[in-house]
N, C-alpha and C positions, 0 to 999 in steps of 0.2 A: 700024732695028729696035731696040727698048729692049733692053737686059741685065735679066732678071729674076733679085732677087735674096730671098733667104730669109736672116734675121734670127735666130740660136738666142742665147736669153737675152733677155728684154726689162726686163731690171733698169736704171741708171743708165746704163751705157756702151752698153749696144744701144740707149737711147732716143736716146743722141747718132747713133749709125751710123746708125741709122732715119730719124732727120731727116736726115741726111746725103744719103742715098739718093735720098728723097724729093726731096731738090732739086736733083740733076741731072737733067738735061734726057734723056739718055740711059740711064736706069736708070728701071725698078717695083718698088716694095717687095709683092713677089708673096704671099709667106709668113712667120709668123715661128711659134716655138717656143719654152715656156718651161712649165717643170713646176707653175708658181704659174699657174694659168688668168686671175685678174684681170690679171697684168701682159700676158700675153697678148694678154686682149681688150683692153687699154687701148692697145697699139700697132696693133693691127688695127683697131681704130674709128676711131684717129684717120688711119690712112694706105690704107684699102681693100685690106687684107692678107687672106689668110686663112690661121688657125688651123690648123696640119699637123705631125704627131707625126714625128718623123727619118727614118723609112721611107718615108713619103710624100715628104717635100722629097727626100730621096735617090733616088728612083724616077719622079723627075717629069720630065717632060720638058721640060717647061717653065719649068725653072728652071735659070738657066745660074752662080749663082756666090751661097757662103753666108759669111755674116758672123759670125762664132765670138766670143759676148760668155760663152759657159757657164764654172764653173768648171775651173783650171786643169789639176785631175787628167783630165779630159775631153779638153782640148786634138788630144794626138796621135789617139787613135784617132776620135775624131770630125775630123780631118785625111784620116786612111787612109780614113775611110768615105767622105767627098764625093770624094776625089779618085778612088777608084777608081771612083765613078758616074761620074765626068767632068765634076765641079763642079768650079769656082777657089773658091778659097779665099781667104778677108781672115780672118787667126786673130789673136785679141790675144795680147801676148807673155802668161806665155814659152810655147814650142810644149810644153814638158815641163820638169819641175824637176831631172831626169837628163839628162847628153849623152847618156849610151850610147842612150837612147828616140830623144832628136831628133835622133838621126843616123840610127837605123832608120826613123823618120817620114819625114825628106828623102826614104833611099832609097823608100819609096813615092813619094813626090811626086816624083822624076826617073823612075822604072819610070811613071809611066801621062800624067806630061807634064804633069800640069797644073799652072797657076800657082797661087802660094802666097806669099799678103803679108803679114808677122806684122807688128805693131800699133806701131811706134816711132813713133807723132806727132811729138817731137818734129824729128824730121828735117823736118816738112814745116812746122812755126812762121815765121811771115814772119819773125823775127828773129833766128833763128836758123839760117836759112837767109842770110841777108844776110853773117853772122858766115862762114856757108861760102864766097858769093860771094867773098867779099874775100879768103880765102887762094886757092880757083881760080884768080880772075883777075891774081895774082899782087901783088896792093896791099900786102899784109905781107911778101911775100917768103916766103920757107919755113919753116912752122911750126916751135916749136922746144919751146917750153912752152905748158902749158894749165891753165887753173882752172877747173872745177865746182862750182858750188854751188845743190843740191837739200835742204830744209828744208822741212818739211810743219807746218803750223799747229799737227796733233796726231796723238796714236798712234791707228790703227785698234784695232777691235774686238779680244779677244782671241781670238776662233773664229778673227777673220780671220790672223790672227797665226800663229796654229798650220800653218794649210792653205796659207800663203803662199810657203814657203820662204824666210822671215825678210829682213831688211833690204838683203842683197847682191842675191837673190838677184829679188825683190818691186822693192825701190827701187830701189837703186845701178844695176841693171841698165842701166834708162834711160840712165844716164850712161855706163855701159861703152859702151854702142851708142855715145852723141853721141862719145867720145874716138874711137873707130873712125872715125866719118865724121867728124871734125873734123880729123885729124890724119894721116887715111891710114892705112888698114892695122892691122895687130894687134898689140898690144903682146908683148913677150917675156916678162915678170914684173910681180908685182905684192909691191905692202907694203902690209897692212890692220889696220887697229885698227877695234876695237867694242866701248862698255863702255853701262852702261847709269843715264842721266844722269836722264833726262826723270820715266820711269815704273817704281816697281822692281819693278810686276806683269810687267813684261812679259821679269824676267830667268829667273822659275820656266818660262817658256815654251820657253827655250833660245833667246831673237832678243838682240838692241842694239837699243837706239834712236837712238844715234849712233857714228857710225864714218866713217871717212876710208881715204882708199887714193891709194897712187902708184901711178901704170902708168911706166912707162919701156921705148922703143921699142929693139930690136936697135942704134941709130946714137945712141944717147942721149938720144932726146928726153925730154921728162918730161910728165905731165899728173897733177893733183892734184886729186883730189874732197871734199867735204867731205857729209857728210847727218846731218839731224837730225827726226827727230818731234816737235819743238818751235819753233817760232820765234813769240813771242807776236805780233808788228808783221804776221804776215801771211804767205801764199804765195810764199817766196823762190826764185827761179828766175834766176842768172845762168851765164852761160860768157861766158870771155874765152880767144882764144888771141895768143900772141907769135911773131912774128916774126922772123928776119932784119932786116926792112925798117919795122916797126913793128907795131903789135897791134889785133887789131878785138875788140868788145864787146859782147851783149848785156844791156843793166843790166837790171830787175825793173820789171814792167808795173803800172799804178796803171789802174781801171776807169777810172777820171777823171783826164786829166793835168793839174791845172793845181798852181799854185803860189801859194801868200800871202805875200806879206812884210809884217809889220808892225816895228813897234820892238821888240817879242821875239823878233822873229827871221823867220827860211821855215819854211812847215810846208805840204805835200803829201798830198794823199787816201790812206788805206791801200791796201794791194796787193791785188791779188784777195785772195779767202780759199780758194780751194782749186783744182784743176785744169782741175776741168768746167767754171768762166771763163776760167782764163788761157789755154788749147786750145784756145778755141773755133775760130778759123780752121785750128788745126790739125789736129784734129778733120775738119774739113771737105774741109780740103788733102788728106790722105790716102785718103781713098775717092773723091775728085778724081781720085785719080793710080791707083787700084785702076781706078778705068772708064776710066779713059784705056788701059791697060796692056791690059785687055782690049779694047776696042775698036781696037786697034792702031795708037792714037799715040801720038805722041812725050810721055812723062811731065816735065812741068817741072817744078826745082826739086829739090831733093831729091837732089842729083850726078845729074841724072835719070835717075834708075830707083827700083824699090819696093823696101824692103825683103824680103829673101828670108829662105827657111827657114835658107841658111846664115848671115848675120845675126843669125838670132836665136839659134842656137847659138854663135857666136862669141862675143855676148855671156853667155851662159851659161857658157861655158867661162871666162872670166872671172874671173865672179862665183863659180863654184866654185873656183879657183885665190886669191879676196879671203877666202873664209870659210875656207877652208886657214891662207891667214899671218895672219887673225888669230884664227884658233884657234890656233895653232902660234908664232907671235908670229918667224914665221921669213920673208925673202922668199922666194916661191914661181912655178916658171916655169908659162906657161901653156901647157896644151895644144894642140898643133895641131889 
């Protein structure tokens, strides 16, 4: 029997989940929802959806699990609603731009049971899953230091900016999550800078467009991120971590790998240009592992299992604890 699933938001990222959907073998893309009726119907036409306002999909029986692409202020309580109908839930991060909310949201999601997978792609990236492999399986030996480097082509809109909860909390995020699953466990403190280099509309907003943060673990380990809303060369995306025994690597994806050498030199295709290529399998990977999780098997990849609500609070708690020290310009421990 398929998993039917309901689609809320059918902007950018819900047309990736939608296609996602659609091409597992074990899921229908039943319904979606989206208060622009064009984008709507344009996911509904193209995948034999039908058109259903939140009370519907919530009241339906026949719909066993919904895909949260709406914006952020929505996240929890549209969380609290499906799970109390007895929908699972696949929510993009963050679940809420407060802990204190996404801690009350969890406690809904453990009161009615149902599963709840907030949106960290990058955890399911073939290459950056390889990069996990290889500390697992014990190749580097035990992680000791890490590097993160997330660098966006360019600054988002400024509406976007405002309703985002600014660069730690929006960007870096993602990176807080990969230090966690990359390194084990949660860091004790953080040291954060953020000045604003790129764009200077976007200092009257109260964000940075570049900023940097140390995590450092209870036993000393270290992991160091770097983000920037400019990198002219293209969509940079690397993580390295170090070893005891030596270091594994994801270097930055080119649509096209190949290489020229003339008597000027090598020179290599640009890098993607923004996420919605460089994801794509990842993108895919993860509602992979959402149907897997519910149809009750075994999730590969990923440490296998899905990202949980507590997850995504972790990182959150985080990223509250990075916009702390670098408002405060002090290091800051993180909450449990």
């Amino acid at each position: 029997m398929s998993i039917r699933f309901a689609i809320l938001g059918a902007g950018r990222i819900g047309q990736v989940h939608a296609r996602a959907v659609d091409g597992n073998e074990k899921a229908v893309l039943a319904a979606v929802f989206d208060p622009v009726e064009a984008a709507a119907a344009a996911v509904a036409e193209r995948y034999g959806a039908e058109i259903c306002d939140l009370d519907a999909i919530a009241t339906a029986d026949d719909i066993d699990a919904v895909v949260l692409c709406t914006p952020t202020d929505l996240h929890a309580q549209q969380i609290e609603l499906f799970a109390r109908a007895g929908k699972a839930v696949f929510c993009e991060k963050p679940i809420d731009l407060d802990s204190a909310r996404v801690r009350d949201c969890i406690d809904v999601v453990n009161e009615t049971g149902t599963t709840l997978m907030v949106g960290f792609n990058r955890r399911f990236d073939p290459h950056f899953m390889g990069v996990k492999a290889a500390i697992e399986n014990g190749s580097i030996g035990a992680p000791e230091m890490g590097i993160i480097t997330s660098r966006d082509p360019g600054a988002p809109p400024a509406d976007y900016i405002t309703r985002s909860g600014g660069i730690f909390k929006d960007m870096m995020i993602h990176d807080f999550d990969m230090a966690v699953f990359l390194m084990g466990g949660m860091p004790e403190s953080v040291m954060a800078t953020g000045s604003v280099l790129t764009d200077k509309a976007i200092e009257p907003l109260g964000d940075y467009d570049s900023a940097s943060a140390i995590l450092r673990w209870a036993d000393g380990r270290q992991l160091s991120i770097s983000n920037s809303r400019r990198a002219s060369y293209g969509y940079d995306q690397r993580v390295e971590v170090h070893g005891s025994l030596g270091m594994a690597a994801a270097e930055n994806e080119h649509p096209v790998r190949i290489e020229v050498a003339t008597a000027s030199g090598y020179a290599r295709p640009p890098l993607h240009d923004f996420f919605m290529t460089r994801y794509i399998a990842a993108y895919a990977n993860e509602i992979n592992a959402f149907i897997s999780a519910l149809d009750g098997a075994a999730v590969s990849g990923a440490a296998g299992g899905i990202p949980t609500g507590i997850d995504g609070l972790n990182a959150l708690l985080i990223a509250e604890a990075a916009l702390e020290s670098a408002t405060t310009g002090r290091l800051v421990s993180i909450a449990g």
